[in-house]
C-alpha positions in Angstrom: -20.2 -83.0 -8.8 -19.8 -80.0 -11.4 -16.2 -80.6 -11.5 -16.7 -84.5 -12.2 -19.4 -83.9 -14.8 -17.2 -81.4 -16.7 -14.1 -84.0 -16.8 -16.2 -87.2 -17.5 -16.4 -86.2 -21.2 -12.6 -85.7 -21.4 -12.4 -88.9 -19.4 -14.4 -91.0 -21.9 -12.7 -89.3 -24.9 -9.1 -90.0 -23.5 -10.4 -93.3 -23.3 -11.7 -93.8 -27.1 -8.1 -92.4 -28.0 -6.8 -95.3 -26.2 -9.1 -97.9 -27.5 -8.7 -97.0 -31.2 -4.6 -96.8 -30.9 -4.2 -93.4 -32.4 -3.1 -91.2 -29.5 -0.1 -90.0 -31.1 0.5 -88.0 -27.9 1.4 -91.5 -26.3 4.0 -92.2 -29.4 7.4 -90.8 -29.1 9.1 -89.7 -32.5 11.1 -92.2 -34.1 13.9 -91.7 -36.6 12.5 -94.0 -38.8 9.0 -93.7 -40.7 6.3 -95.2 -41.1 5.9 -97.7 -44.2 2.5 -99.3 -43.1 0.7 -95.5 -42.8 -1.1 -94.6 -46.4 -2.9 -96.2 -49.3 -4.3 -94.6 -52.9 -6.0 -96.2 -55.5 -5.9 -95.3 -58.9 -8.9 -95.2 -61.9 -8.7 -94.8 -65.4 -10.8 -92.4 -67.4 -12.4 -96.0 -69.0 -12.7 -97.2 -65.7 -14.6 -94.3 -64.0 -18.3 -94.0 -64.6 -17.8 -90.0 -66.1 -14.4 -90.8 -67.7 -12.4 -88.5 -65.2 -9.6 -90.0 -64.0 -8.8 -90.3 -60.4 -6.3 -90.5 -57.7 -6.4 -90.7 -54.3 -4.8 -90.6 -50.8 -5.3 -91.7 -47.5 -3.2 -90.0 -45.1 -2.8 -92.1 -42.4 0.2 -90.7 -40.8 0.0 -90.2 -36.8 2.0 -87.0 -37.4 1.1 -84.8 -40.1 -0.6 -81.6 -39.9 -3.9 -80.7 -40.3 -3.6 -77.5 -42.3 -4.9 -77.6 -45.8 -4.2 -74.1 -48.2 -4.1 -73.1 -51.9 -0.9 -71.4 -52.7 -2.0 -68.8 -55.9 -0.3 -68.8 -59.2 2.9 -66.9 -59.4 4.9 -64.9 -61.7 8.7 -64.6 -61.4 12.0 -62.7 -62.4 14.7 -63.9 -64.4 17.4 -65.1 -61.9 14.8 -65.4 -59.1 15.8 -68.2 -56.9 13.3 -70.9 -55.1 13.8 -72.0 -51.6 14.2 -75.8 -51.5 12.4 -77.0 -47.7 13.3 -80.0 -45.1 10.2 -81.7 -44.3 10.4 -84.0 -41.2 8.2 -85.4 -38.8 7.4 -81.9 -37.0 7.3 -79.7 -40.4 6.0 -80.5 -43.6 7.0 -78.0 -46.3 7.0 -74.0 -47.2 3.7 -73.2 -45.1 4.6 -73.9 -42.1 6.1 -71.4 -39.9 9.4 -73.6 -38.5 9.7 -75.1 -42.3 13.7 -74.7 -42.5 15.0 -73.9 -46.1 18.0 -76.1 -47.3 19.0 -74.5 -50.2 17.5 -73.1 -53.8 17.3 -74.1 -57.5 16.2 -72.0 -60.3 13.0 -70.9 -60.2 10.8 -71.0 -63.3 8.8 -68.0 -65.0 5.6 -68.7 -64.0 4.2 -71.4 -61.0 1.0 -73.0 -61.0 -1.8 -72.8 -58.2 -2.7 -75.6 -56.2 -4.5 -77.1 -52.9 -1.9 -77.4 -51.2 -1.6 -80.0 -47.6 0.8 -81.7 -45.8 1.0 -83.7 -49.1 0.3 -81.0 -51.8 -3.6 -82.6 -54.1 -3.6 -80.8 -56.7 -3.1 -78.3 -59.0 -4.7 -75.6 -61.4 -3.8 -77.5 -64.7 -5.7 -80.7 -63.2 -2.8 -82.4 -62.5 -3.6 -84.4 -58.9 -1.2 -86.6 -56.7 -1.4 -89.5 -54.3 1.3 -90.8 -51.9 2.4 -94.2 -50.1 5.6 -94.3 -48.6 7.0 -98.6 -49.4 10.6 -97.8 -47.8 12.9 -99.5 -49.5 16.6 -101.3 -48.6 17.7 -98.7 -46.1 21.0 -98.7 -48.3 19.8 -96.5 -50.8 18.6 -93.7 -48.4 21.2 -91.0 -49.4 22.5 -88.2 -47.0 23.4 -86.2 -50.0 21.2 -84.0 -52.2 18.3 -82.0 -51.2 14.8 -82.9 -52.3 12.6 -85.1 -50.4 9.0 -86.6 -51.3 6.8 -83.6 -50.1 9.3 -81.1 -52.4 9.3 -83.8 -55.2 5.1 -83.2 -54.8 5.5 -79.4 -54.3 8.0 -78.3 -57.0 6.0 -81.2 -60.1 2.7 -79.4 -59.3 4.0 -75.6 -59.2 5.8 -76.2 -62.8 4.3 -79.4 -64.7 0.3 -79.9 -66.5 0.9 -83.2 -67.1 1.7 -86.6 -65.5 4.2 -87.2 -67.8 6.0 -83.8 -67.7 5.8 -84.1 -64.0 8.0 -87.3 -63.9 10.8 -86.4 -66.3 10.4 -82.8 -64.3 11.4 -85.0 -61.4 14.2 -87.4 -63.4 15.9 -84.0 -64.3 15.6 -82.4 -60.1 16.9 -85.4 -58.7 19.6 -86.0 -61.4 21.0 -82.5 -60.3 19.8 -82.0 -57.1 19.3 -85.2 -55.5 16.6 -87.3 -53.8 17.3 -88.0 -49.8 14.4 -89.4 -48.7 12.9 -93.1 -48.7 11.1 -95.1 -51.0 8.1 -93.8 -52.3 5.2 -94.4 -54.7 3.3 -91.3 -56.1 -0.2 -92.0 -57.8 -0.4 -89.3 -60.8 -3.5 -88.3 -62.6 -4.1 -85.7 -65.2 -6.9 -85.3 -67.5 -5.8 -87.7 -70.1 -3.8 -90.8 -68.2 -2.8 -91.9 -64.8 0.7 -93.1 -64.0 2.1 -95.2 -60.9 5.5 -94.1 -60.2 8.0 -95.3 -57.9 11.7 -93.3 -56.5 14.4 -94.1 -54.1 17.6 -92.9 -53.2 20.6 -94.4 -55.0 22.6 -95.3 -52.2 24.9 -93.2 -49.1 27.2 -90.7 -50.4 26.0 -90.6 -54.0 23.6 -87.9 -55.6 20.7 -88.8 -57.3 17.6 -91.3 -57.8 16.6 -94.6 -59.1 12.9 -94.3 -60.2 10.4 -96.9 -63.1 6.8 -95.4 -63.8 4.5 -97.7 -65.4 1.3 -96.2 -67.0 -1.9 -97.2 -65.8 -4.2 -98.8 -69.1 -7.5 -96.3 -69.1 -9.8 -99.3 -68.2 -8.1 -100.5 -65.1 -8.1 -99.7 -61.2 -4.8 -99.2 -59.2 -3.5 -99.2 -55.7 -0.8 -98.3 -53.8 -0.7 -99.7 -50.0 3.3 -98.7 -48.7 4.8 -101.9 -50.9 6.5 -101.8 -54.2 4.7 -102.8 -56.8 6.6 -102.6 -60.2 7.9 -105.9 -61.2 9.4 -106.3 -64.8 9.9 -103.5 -66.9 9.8 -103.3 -71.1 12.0 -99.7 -70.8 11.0 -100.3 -74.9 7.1 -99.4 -74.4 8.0 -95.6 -74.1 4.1 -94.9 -74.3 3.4 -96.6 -70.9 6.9 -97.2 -69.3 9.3 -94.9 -68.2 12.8 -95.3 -65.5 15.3 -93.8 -64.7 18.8 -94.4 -66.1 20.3 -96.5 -63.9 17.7 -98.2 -63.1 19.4 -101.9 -64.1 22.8 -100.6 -63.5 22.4 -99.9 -59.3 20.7 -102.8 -59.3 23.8 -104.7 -60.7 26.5 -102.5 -58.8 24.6 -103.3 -55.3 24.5 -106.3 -55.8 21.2 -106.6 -56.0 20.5 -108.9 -59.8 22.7 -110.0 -62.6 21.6 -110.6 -65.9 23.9 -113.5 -65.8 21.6 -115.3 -62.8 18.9 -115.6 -65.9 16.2 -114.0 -63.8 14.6 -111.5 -65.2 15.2 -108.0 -63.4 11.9 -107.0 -61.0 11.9 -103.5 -59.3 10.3 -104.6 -56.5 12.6 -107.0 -55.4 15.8 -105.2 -56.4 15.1 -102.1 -54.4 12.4 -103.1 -52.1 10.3 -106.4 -50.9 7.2 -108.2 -51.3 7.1 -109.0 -47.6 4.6 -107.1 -45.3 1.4 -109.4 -45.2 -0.4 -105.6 -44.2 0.6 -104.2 -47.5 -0.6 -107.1 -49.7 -3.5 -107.5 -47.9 -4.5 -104.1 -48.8 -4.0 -104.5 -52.3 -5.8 -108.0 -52.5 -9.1 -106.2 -50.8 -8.7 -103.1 -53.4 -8.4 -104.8 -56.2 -10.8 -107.4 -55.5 -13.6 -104.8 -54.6 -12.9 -103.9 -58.5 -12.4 -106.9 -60.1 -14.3 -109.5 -57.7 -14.3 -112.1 -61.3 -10.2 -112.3 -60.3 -11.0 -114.2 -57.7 -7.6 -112.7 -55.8 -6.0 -114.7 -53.2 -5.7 -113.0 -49.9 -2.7 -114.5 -48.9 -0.3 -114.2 -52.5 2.7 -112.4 -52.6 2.1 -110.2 -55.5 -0.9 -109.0 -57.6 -1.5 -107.0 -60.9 -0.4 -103.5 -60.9 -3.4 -102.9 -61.7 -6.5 -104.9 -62.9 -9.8 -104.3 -65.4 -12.6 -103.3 -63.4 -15.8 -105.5 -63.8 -17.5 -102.2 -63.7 -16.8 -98.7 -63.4 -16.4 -96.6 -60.2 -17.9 -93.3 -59.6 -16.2 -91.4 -56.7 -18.8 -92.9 -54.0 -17.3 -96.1 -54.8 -14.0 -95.4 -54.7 -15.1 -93.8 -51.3 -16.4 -97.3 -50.2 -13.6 -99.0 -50.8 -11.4 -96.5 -48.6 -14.2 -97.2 -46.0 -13.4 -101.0 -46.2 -12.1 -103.1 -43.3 -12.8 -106.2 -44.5 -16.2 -106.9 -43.5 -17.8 -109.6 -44.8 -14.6 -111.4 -44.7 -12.7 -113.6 -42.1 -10.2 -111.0 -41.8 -12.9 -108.7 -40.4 -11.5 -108.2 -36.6 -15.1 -107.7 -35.5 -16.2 -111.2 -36.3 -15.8 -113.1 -33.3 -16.4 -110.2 -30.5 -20.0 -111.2 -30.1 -22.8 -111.5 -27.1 -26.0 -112.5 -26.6 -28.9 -110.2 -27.6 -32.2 -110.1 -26.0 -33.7 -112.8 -27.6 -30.7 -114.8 -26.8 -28.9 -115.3 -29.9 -25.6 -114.5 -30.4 -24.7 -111.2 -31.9 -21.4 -109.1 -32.3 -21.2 -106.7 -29.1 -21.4 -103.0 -28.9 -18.2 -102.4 -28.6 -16.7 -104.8 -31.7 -14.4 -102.2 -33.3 -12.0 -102.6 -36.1 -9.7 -100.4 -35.3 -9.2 -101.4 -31.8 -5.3 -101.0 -30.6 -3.0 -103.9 -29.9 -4.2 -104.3 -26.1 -7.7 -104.7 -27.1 -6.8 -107.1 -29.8 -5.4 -109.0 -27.2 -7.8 -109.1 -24.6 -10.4 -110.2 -27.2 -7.6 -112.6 -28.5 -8.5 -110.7 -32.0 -5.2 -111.4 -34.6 -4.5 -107.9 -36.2 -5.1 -106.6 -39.5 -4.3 -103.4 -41.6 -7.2 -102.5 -42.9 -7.9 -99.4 -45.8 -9.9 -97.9 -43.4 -7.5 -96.2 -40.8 -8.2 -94.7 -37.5 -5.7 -92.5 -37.4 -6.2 -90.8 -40.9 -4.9 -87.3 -41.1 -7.5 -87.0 -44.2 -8.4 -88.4 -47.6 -8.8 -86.9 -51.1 -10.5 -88.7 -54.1 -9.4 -86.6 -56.9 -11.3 -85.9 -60.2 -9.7 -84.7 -63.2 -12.3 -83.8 -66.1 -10.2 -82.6 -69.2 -13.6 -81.6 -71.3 -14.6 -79.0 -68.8 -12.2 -75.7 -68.3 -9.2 -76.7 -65.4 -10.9 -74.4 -62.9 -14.0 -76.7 -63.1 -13.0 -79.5 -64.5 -10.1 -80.4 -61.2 -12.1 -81.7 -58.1 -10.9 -82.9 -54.4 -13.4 -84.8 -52.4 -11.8 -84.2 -49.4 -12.7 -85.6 -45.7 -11.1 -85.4 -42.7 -9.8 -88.1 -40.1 -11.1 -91.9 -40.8 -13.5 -92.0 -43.8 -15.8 -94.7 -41.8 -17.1 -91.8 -40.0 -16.5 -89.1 -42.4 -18.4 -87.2 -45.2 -16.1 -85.4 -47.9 -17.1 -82.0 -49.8 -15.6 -81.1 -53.5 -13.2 -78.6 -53.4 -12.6 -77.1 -57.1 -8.9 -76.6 -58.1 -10.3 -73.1 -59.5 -11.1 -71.9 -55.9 -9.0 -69.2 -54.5 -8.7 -70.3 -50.7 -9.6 -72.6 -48.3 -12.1 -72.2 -45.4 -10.4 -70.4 -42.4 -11.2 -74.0 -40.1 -9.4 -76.2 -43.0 -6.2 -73.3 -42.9 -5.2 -74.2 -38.9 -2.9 -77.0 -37.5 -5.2 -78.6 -34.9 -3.1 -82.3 -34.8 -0.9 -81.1 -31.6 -3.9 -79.3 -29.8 -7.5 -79.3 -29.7 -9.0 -76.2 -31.2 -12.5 -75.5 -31.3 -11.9 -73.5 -34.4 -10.2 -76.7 -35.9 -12.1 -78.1 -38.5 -10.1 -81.2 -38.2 -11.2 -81.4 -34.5 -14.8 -81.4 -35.3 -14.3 -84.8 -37.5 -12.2 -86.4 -35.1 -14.0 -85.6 -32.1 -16.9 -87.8 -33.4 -15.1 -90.6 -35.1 -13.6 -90.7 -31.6 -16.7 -91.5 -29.6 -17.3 -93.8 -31.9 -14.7 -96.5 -31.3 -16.6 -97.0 -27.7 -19.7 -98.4 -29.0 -19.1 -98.9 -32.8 -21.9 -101.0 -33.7 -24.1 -98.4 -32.9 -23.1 -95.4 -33.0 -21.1 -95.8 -36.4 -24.8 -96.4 -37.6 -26.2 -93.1 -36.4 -22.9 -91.2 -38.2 -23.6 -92.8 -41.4 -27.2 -91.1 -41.4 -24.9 -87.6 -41.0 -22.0 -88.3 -43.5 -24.2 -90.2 -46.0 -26.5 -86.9 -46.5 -23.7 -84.7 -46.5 -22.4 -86.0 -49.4 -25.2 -87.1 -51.2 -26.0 -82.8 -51.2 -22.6 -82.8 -52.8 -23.1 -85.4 -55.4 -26.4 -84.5 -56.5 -25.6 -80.8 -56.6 -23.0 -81.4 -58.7 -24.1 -81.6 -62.4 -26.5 -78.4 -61.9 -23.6 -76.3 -59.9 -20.6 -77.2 -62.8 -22.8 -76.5 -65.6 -24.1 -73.1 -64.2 -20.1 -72.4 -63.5 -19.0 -73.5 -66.8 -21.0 -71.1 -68.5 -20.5 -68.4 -65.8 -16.7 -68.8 -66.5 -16.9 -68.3 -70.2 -18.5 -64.7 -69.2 -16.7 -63.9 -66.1 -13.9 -66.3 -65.5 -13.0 -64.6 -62.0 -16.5 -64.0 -60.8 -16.6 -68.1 -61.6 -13.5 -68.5 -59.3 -15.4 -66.8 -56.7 -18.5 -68.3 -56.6 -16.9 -71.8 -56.6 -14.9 -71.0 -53.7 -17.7 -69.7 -51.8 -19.6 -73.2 -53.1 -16.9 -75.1 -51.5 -16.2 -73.2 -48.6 -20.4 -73.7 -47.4 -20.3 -77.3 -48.1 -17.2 -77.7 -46.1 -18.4 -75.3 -43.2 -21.8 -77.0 -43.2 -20.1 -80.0 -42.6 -18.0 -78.9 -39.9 -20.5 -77.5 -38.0 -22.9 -80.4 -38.4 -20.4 -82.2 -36.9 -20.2 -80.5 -34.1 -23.1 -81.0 -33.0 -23.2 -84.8 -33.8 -20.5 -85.0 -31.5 -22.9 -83.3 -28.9 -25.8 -85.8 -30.1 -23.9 -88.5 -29.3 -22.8 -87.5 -25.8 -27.2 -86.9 -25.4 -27.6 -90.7 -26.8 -24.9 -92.5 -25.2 -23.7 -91.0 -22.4 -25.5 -93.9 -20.2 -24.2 -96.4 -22.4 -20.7 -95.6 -21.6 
């Protein structure tokens, strides 16, 4: 009996692995990637209720790490070279311990911090990043050069302030070095503007990249959801559109468009397509939870880059709509699992989960949907960056692990100086106990076996998590700002040690929510 008592709980939680689909144990590595696993969204500084501007990113791959780091600033020596990495499936850039160098570039005098991930945020100047990966035609992949996404994210935040000088930073990388790895959208924010750039490969055996970047108008709300978005380009407005070279020209060469067809040249349709219903459908719910006047179809082909909010967003909100899975919607895949309650009326069962995998779809007879809201997030950030307060202060993550439905995220500043020691360890092959990671999974886990419920009794947990964090807020920058204009590293300290107690308090809270639930539930099961 002691024996069965201590495996029931591994039992149970091998089973709420299965039931949500993200066992990535169970998935053997494919070549290819991933184009249905990340969403950001995008504000303006008009658009935000503070007038920071924001970015964001859902990391929703079943394979990256866990590990999160700040890499310091760095002086260097004339002639110093800088290790290019591969990232793959299995490693994901410089700090991890198999990372495998494939060359070097000149390095520059003088790097900039940042918080670094599997997807470096951002860094000390305020400059953040988000990422969706949108694929492409598998022509353009090249085998030559050797930058991929993660070193394009890497290398703009170690030596550019702005979004701007990050993107011509990258033009002039690729153009020497080349770009080998898909297509891929990266959601820039600094403390003026926010951009919406898209690069590919330009084709097998050439060196190189085709790339447009359109500028996001201060007023509006963007989103990226692994689909190409940019359709025509003005290569005219300089202010808010920039491309590459070739961008008409490959296009021409491939085959792709001809001026002479009279159809006016679309980015999105030259390099990439328009057709994955679980993209669009993401970008309808994102920008509709913005805009709801629009009245957005669900079912178009293609929206507004990006569309005036009806009012602004403050970070919660842009929390809530990375929370969303359509409720409130027909395309909410709890709707029609229902029972009958005690009073005999017909309610949705227990166990109606939206992230259910594809065998529990189809034993409910449930038609699938890709919601923002992912079960198998890695993590999400919702960055702020605040260009009246100094960078140290002014750059913010709001970082949470694993699926935001059942997760509360902490600020960490882009002053700070480390990361806590649970946030700095790779738990996503292993569980470790010492795994902050672990502690956030563990209890958004249990939660896919009796969702209606216990989801409720999380939200008490996350919700007054991060309300401590929001409300402490004001108070906590303004005593820092003035602290740094005294004692700028004693300023540095203090907000790591702010960010690191937040973050552990979390952790261990979650822990023993897990344990709280196992007390509740464990005859429900």
């Amino acid at each position: 009996m002691k024996k069965l008592s201590f495996l029931l709980p591994l039992i149970v939680f091998s089973f709420a692995f299965y039931l949500s689909g993200s066992s990535f144990e169970r998935r053997e590595a494919s070549a290819e990637p991933e184009f249905d696993a990340c969403t950001s969204v995008i504000v303006g500084n008009a658009a935000s209720t503070d007038g920071s501007t924001m970015t964001s990113h859902s990391c929703d791959s079943r394979t990256d790490r866990t590990w999160m780091t700040v890499v310091p600033h760095k002086k260097h020596k004339p002639g110093d070279m800088a290790p290019v990495y591969m990232s793959s499936k299995e490693t994901k850039g410089p700090n991890d311990p198999d990372a495998i160098s494939v060359g070097e570039i000149p390095q520059v005098s003088e790097t900039y911090a940042y918080i670094n991930s599997a997807y470096p945020v951002m860094n000390e100047k305020q400059l953040a990043i988000g990422e969706t990966t949108f694929g492409g035609k598998p022509e353009l992949k090249s085998d030559e050069g050797i930058l991929d996404c993660p070193e394009l994210y890497r290398l703009a935040l170690e030596r550019a302030a702005t979004a701007r000088e990050a993107i011509r930073l990258i033009d002039q990388l690729t153009k020497e070095y080349g770009y080998n790895d898909w297509g891929e959208c990266f959601t820039f924010a600094d403390t003026k503007e926010t951009w919406h750039f898209e690069i590919l490969g330009p084709g097998k055996g050439k060196k190189g990249a085709v790339w447009a970047a359109v500028r996001i108008p201060d007023d509006h709300v963007g989103v990226s959801a692994n689909a190409s978005r940019i359709r025509q380009l003005d290569i005219r407005d300089t202010a808010n559109v920039m491309a590459s070279g070739n961008v008409f020209s490959l296009a021409r060469e491939m085959g792709w468009w001809s001026p002479e067809s009279g159809r006016p040249f679309e980015f999105c349709n030259a390099y990439a397509d328009r057709n994955g219903l679980y993209s669009r459908r993401r970008e309808w719910r994102a920008l509709s939870i913005a805009a709801p006047s629009l009245k957005l179809d669900p079912n178009a082909e293609n929206y507004p880059l990006s569309v005036k909010a009806d009012k602004k967003l403050s970070v919660p909100q842009v929390l809530e709509i990375f929370r969303d899975y359509y409720q409130g919607t027909e395309f909410d895949m709890t709707n029609g699992i229902t029972t009958k309650g005690k009073d005999g009326k017909v309610v949705k069962s227990p166990v109606a989960n939206p992230f259910m995998n594809n065998d529990y779809r189809e034993l409910f007879r449930v038609k699938g949907e890709r919601t923002i809201a992912c079960a198998r997030a890695t993590y999400l950030h919702v960055t702020q960056s605040r260009g009246w307060l100094p960078d140290p202060v002014g750059g913010v993550v709001w970082l949470g692990y694993d699926n935001p439905v059942t997760t509360p995220h902490t600020p960490f500043y882009c002053g700070i100086e480390s990361m806590p020691k649970s946030y700095m360890i790779d738990g996503r092959l292993k569980f470790r106990r010492d795994c902050g990671w672990w502690a956030f999974r563990y209890v958004g886990q249990l939660c896919y076996l009796r969702f209606q419920e216990m989801s409720k009794d999380v939200e008490v947990v996350w919700r007054e998590i991060e309300k401590k964090g929001f409300e402490n807020q004001p108070e906590f920058e303004q005593k820092t700002v003035e602290l740094y204009k005294k004692d700028p590293a004693r300023a540095k300290r203090e907000m790591t040690e702010y960010s690191h107690k937040l973050a552990n308090d979390a952790v261990d809270r979650y822990w023993q929510l897990g344990d709280d639930l196992w007390t509740k539930y464990t005859n429900k099961f």
